[in-house]
Structure formats: C-alpha cells, structure tokens
PyMOL commands that place a pseudoatom at each C-alpha (Angstrom):
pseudoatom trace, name=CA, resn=UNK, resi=1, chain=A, elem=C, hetatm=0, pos=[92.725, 132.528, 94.150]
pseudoatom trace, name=CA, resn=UNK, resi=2, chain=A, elem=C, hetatm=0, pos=[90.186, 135.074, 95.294]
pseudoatom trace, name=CA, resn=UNK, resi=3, chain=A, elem=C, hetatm=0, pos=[86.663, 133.951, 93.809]
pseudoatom trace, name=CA, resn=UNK, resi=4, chain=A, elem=C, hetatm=0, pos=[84.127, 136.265, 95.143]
pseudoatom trace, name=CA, resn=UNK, resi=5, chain=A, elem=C, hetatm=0, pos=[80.982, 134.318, 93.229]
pseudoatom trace, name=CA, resn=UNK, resi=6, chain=A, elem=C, hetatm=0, pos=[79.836, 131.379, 95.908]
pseudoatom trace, name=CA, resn=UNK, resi=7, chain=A, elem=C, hetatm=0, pos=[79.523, 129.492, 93.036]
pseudoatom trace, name=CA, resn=UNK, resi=8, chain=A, elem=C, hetatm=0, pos=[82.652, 129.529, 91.751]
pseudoatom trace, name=CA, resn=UNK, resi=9, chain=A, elem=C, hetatm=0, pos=[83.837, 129.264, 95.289]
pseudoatom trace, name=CA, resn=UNK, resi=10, chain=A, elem=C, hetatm=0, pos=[81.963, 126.114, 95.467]
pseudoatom trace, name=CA, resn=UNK, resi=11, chain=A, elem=C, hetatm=0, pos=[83.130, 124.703, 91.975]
pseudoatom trace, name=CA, resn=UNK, resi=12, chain=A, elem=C, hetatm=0, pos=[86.831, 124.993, 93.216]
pseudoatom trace, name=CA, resn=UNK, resi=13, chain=A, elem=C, hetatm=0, pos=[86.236, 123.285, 96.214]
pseudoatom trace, name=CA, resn=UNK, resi=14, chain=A, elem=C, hetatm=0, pos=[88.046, 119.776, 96.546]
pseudoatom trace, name=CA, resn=UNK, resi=15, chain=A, elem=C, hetatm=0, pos=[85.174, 117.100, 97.763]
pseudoatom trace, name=CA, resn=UNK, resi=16, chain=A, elem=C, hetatm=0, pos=[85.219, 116.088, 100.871]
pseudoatom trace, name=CA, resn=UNK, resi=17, chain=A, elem=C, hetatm=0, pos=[87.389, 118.789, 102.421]
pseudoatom trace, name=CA, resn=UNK, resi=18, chain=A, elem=C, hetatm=0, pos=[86.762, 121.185, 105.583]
pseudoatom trace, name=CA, resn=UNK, resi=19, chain=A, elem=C, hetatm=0, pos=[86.676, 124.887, 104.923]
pseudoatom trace, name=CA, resn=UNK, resi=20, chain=A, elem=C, hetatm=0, pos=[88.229, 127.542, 107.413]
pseudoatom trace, name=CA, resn=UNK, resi=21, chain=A, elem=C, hetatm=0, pos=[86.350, 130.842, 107.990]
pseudoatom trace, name=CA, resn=UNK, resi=22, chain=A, elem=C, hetatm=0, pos=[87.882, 133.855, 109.427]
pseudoatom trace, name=CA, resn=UNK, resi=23, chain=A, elem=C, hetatm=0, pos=[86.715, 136.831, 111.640]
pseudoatom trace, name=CA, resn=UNK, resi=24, chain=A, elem=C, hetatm=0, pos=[90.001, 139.315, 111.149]
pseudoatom trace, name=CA, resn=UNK, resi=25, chain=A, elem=C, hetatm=0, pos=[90.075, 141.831, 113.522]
pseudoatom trace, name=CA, resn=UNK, resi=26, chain=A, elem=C, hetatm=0, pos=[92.879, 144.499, 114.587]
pseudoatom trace, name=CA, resn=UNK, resi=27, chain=A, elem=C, hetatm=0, pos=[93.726, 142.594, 117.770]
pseudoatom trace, name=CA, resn=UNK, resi=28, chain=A, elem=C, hetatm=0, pos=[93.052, 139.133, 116.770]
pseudoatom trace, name=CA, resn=UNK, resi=29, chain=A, elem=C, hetatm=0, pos=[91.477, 136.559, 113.954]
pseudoatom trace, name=CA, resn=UNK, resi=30, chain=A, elem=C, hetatm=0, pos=[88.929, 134.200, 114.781]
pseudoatom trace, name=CA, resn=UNK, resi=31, chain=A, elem=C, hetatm=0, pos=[88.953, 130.594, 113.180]
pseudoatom trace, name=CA, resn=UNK, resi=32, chain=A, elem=C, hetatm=0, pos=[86.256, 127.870, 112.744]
pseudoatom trace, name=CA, resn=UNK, resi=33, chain=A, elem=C, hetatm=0, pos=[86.272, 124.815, 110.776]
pseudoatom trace, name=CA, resn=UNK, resi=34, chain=A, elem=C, hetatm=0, pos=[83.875, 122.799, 108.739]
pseudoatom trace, name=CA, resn=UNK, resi=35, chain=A, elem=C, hetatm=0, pos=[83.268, 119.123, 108.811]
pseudoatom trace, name=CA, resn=UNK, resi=36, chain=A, elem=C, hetatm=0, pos=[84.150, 117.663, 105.505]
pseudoatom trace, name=CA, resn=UNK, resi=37, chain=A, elem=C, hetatm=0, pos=[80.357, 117.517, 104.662]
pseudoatom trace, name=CA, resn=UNK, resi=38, chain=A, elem=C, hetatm=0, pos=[80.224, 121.320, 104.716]
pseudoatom trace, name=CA, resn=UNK, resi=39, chain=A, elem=C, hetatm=0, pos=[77.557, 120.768, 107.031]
pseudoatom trace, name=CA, resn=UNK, resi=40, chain=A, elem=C, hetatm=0, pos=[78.334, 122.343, 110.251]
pseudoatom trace, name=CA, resn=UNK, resi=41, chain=A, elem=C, hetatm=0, pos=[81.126, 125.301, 111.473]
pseudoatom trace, name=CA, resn=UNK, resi=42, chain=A, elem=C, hetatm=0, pos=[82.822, 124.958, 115.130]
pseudoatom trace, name=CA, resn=UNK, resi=43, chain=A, elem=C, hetatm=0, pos=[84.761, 127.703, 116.404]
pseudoatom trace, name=CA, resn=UNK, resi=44, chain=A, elem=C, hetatm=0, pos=[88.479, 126.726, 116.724]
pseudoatom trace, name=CA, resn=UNK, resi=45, chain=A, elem=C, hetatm=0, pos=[90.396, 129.317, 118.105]
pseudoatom trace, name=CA, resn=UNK, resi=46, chain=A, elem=C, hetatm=0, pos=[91.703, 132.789, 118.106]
pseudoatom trace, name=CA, resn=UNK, resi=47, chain=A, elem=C, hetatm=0, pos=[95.079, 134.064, 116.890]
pseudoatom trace, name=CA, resn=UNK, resi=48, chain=A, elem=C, hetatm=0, pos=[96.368, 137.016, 118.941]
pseudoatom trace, name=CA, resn=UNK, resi=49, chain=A, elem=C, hetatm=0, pos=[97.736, 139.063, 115.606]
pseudoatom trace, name=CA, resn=UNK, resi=50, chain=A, elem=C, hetatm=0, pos=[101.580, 139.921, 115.405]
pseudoatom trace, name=CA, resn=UNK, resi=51, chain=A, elem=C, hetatm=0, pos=[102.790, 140.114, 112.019]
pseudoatom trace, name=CA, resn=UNK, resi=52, chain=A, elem=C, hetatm=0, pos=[101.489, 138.880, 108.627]
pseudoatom trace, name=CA, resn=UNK, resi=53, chain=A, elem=C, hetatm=0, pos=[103.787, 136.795, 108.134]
pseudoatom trace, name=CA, resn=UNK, resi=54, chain=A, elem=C, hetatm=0, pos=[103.409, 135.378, 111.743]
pseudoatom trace, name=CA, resn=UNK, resi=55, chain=A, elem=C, hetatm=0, pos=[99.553, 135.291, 111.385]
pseudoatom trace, name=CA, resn=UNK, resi=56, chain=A, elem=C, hetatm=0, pos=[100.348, 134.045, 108.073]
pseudoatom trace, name=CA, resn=UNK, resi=57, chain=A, elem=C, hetatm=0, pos=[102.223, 131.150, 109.169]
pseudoatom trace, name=CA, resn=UNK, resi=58, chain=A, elem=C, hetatm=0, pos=[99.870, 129.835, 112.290]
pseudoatom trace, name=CA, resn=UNK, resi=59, chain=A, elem=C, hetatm=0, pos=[96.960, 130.028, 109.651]
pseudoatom trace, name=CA, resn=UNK, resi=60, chain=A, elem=C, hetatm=0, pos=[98.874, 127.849, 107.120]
pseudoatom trace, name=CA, resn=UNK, resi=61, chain=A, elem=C, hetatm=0, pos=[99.676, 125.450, 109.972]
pseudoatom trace, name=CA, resn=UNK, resi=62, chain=A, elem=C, hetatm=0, pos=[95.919, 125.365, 110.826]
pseudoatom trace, name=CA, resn=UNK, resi=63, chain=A, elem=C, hetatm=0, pos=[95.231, 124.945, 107.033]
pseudoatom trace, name=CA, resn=UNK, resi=64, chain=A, elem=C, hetatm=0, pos=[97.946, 121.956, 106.625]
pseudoatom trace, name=CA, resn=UNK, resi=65, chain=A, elem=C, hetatm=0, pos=[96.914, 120.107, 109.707]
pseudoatom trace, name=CA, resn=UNK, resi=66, chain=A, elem=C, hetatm=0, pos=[93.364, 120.043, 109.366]
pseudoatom trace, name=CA, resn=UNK, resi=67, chain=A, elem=C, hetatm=0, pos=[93.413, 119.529, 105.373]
pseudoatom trace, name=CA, resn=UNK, resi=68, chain=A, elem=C, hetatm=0, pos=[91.341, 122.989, 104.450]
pseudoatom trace, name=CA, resn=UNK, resi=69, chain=A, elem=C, hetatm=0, pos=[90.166, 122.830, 100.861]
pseudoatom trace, name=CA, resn=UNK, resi=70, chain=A, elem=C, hetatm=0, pos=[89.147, 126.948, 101.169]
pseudoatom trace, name=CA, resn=UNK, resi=71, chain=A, elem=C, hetatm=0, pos=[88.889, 129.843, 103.257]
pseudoatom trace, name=CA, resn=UNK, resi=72, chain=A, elem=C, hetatm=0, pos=[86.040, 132.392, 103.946]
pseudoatom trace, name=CA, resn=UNK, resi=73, chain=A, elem=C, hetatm=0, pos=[86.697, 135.710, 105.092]
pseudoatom trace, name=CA, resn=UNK, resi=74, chain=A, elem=C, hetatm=0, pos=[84.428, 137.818, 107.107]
pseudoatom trace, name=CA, resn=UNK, resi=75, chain=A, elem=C, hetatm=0, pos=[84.042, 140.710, 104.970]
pseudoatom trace, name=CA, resn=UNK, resi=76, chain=A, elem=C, hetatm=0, pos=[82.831, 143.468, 107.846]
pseudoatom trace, name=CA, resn=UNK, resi=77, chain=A, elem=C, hetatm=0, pos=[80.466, 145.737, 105.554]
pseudoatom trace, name=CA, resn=UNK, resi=78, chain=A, elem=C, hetatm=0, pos=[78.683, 148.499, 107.005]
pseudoatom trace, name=CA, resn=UNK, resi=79, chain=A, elem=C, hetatm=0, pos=[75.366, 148.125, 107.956]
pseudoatom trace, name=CA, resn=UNK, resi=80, chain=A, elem=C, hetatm=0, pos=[74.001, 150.032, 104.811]
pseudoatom trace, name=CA, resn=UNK, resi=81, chain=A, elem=C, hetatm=0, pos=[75.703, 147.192, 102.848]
pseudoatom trace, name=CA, resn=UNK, resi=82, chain=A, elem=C, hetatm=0, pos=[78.641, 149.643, 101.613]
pseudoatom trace, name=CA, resn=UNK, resi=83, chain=A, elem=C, hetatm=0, pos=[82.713, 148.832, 102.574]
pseudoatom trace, name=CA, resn=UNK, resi=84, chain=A, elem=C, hetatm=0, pos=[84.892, 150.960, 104.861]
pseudoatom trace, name=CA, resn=UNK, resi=85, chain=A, elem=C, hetatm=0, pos=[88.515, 150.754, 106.063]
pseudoatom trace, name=CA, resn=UNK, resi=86, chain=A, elem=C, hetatm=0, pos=[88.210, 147.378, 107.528]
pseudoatom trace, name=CA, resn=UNK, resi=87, chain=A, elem=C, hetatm=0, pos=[86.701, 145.900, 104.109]
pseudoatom trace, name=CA, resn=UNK, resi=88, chain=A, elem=C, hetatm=0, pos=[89.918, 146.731, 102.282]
pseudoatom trace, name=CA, resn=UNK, resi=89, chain=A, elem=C, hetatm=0, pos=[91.938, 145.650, 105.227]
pseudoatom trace, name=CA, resn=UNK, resi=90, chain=A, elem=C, hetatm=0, pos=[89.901, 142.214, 105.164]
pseudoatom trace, name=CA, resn=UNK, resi=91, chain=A, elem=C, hetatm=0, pos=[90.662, 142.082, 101.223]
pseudoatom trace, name=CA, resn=UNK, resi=92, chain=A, elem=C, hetatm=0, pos=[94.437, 143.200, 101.580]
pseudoatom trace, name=CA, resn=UNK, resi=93, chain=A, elem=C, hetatm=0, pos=[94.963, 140.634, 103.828]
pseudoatom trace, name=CA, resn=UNK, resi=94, chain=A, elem=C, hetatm=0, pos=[93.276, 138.268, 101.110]
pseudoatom trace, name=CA, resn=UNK, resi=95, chain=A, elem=C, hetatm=0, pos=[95.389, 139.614, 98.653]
pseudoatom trace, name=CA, resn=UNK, resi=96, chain=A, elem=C, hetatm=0, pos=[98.824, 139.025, 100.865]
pseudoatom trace, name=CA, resn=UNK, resi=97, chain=A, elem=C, hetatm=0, pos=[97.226, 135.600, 101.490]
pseudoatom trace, name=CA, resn=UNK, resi=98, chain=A, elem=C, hetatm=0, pos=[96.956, 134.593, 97.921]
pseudoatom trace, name=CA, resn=UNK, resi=99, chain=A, elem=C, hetatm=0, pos=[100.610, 134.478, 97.748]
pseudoatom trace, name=CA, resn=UNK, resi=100, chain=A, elem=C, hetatm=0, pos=[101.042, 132.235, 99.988]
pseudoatom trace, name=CA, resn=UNK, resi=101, chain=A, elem=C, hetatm=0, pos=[97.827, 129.793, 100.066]
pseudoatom trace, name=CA, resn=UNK, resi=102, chain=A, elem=C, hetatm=0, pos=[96.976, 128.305, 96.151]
pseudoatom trace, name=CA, resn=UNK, resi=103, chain=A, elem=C, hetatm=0, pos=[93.394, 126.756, 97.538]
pseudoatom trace, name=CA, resn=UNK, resi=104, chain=A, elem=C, hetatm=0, pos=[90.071, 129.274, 97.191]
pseudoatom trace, name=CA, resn=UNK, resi=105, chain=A, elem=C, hetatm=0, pos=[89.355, 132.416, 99.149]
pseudoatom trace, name=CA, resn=UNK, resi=106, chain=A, elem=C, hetatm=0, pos=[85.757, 133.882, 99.339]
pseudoatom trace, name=CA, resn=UNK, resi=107, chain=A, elem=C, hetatm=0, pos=[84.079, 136.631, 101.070]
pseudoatom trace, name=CA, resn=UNK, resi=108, chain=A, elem=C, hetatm=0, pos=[80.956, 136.315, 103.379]
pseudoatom trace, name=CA, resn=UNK, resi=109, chain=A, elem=C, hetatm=0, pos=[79.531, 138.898, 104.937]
pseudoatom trace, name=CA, resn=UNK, resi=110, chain=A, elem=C, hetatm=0, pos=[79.669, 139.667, 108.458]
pseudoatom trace, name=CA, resn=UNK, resi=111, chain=A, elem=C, hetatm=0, pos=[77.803, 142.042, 109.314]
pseudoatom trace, name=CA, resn=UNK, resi=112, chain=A, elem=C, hetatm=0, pos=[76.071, 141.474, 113.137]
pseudoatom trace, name=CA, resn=UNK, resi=113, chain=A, elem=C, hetatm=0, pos=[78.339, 138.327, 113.201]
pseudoatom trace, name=CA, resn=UNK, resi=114, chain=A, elem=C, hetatm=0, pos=[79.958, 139.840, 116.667]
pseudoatom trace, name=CA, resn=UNK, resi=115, chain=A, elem=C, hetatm=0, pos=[76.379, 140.760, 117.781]
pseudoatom trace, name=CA, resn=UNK, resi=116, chain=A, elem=C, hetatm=0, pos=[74.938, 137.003, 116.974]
pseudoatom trace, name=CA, resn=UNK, resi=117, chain=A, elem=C, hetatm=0, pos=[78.524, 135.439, 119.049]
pseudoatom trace, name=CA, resn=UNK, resi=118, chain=A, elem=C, hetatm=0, pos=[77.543, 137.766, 122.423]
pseudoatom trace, name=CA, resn=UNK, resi=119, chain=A, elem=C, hetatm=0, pos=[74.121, 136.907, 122.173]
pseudoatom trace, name=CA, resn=UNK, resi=120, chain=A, elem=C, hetatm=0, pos=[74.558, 133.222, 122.281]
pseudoatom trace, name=CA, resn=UNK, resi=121, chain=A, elem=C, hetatm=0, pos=[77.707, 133.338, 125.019]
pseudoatom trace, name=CA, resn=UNK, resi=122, chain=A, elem=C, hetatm=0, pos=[75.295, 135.649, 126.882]
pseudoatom trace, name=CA, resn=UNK, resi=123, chain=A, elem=C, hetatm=0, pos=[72.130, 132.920, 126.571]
pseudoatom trace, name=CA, resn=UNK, resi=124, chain=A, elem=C, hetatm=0, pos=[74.869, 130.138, 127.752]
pseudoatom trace, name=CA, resn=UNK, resi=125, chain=A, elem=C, hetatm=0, pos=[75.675, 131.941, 130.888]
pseudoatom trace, name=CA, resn=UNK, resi=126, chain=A, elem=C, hetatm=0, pos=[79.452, 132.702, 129.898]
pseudoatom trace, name=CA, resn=UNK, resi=127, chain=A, elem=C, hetatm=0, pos=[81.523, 134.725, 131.825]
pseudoatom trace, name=CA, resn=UNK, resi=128, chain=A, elem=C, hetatm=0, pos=[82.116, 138.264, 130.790]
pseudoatom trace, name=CA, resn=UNK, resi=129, chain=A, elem=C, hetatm=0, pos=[86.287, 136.961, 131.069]
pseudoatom trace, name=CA, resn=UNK, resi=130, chain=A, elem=C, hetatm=0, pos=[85.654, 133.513, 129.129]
pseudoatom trace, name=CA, resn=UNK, resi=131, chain=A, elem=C, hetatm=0, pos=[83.904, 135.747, 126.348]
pseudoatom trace, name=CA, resn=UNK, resi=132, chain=A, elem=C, hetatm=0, pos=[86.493, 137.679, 125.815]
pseudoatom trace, name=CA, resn=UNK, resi=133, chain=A, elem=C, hetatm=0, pos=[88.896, 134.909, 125.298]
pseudoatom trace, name=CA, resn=UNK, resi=134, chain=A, elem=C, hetatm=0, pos=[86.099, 132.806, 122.633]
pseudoatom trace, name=CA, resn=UNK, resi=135, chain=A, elem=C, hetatm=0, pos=[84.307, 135.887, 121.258]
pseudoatom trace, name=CA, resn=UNK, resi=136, chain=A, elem=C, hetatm=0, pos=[86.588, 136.074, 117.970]
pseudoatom trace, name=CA, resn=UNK, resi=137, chain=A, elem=C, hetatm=0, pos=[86.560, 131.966, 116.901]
pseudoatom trace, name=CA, resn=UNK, resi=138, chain=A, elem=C, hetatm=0, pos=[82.701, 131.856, 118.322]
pseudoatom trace, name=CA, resn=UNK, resi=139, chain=A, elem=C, hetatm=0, pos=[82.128, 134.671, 115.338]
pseudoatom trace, name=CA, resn=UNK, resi=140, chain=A, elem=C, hetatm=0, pos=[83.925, 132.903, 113.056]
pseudoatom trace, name=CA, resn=UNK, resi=141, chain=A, elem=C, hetatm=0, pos=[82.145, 130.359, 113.338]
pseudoatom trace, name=CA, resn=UNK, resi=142, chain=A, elem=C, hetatm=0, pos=[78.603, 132.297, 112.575]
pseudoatom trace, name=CA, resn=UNK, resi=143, chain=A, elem=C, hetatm=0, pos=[80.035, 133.730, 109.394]
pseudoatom trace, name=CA, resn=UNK, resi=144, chain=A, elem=C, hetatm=0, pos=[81.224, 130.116, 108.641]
pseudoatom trace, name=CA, resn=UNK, resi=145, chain=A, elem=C, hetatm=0, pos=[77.956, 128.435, 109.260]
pseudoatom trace, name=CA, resn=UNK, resi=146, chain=A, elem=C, hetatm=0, pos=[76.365, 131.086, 107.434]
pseudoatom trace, name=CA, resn=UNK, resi=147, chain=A, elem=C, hetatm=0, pos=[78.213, 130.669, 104.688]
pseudoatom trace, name=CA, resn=UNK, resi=148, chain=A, elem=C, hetatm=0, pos=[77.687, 127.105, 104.480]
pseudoatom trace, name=CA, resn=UNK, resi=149, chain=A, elem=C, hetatm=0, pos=[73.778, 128.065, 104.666]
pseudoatom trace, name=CA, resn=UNK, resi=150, chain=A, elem=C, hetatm=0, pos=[74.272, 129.860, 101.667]
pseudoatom trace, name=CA, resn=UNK, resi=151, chain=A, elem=C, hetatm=0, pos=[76.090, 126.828, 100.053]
pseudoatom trace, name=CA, resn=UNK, resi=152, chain=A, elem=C, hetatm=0, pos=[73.451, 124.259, 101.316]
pseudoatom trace, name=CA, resn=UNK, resi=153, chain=A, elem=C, hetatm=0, pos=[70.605, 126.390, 99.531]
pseudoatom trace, name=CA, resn=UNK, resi=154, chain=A, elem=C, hetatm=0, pos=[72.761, 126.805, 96.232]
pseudoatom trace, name=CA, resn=UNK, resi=155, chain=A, elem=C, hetatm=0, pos=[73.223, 123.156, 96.216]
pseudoatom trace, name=CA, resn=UNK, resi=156, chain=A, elem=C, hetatm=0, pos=[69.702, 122.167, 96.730]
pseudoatom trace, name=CA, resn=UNK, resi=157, chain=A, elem=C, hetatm=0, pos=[68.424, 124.811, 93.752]
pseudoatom trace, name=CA, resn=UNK, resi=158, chain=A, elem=C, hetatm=0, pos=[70.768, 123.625, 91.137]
for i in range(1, 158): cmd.bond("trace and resi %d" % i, "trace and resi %d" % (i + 1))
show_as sticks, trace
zoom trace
C-alpha cells in the first residue's frame, strides 16, 4: 500500500522492523537499510536494473532476508519542488511494486540526495572508480536517513 502521509507511513509500520529506502535511477537502484530502531540508514548496495520483474525479484529477496517492515522511495522532484518524468517513473514503479510487496511504501524527497552522496565520498578521499560503483546505495542511504529524521521529529512532537 502506497501511503504518502509519514504518518500513516509510520502507523503501518510493524515495531521493531528495518525499513529499505531506494534511490531508482535509469541505470541502477540504490538500497540502504535501517536498524530496527529506525535510528540510523547504511547504504547496502546497488542493483544494476534489467527488468521489473528482475529488479523486482532481487528487491523482494533483499526485503525477505533482512525482514523490511516498509520501503521509501526517493521521489526525485525538481528543484522548484514540482514532479517531472522521473517522479512518475519513481511512482509507476511504486505502483508495479504494490502488486507484489503487501508492507508500506512512502515517498521522500530527494532532491540534492546525489549532490549530498559526492560530497561526502569526495571529503573521504574515494576514488573517482570506487564512487561510481557506491554512489547509488551511498544516496540511498541520505534519503533514508533523512527520512528517518523526519520520523524521529514526528515522534518526539506527538
């Protein structure tokens, strides 16, 4: 189910379970998890993309083994806050994804995500090569941990 309200994301979240946030692009999708305390995202890794149903399938595997209780989509907005052709590529993949996946999906946005991810590779010395190959998951997990953020702060006000 696609809840686009964080909290109504949050209420259908199962205690004590990680959450998965994604950084869909053309070529690839970046992963990161959560630790069960929604505390903290690590970047996991990328999936080179092939086919829905073969992304599809990797992602489920990721889901299943590491006990995800939701996902988070990057939702790539422009950076005058309106939605292009990759926002409704980001929420058709949702939408295929719902079909398969019963937990919660949500949307955070991801705008300078990418930017954030060079910047810290850059400040940790990382080789123009080795950023290639983490650049995607290392995204993910910014729009993870901000999304979390978000959650923290909602948590504390209510």
């Amino acid at each position: 189910m696609i809840l686009e309200d964080v909290e109504e994301f949050n209420a259908a979240i199962p205690a004590m379970q990680s959450l998965i946030g994604l950084d869909l692009g053309t070529v690839t999708i970046g992963l990161a998890v959560s630790d069960t305390f929604l505390g903290v995202a690590s970047p996991l890794e990328t999936i080179k993309r092939k086919k829905f149903g073969i992304d599809a399938a990797r992602l489920l595997e990721v889901i299943e083994k590491r006990n995800i209780g939701g996902l988070v989509l990057g939702l790539p907005r422009n950076m005058d806050g309106s939605e292009g052709p990759r926002c409704q590529s980001t929420r058709a993949f949702a939408r295929n994804l719902e079909k398969i996946y019963t937990g919660p999906i949500t949307y955070w946005d991801e705008r300078l995500s990418t930017v954030a991810a060079e910047r810290a590779l850059l400040l940790a010395d990382t080789s123009r090569k080795r950023r290639s190959e983490v650049i995607d998951h290392v995204a993910a997990g910014f729009i993870l941990q901000g999304f979390l953020d978000r959650l923290r702060v909602l948590k504390a006000s209510s």
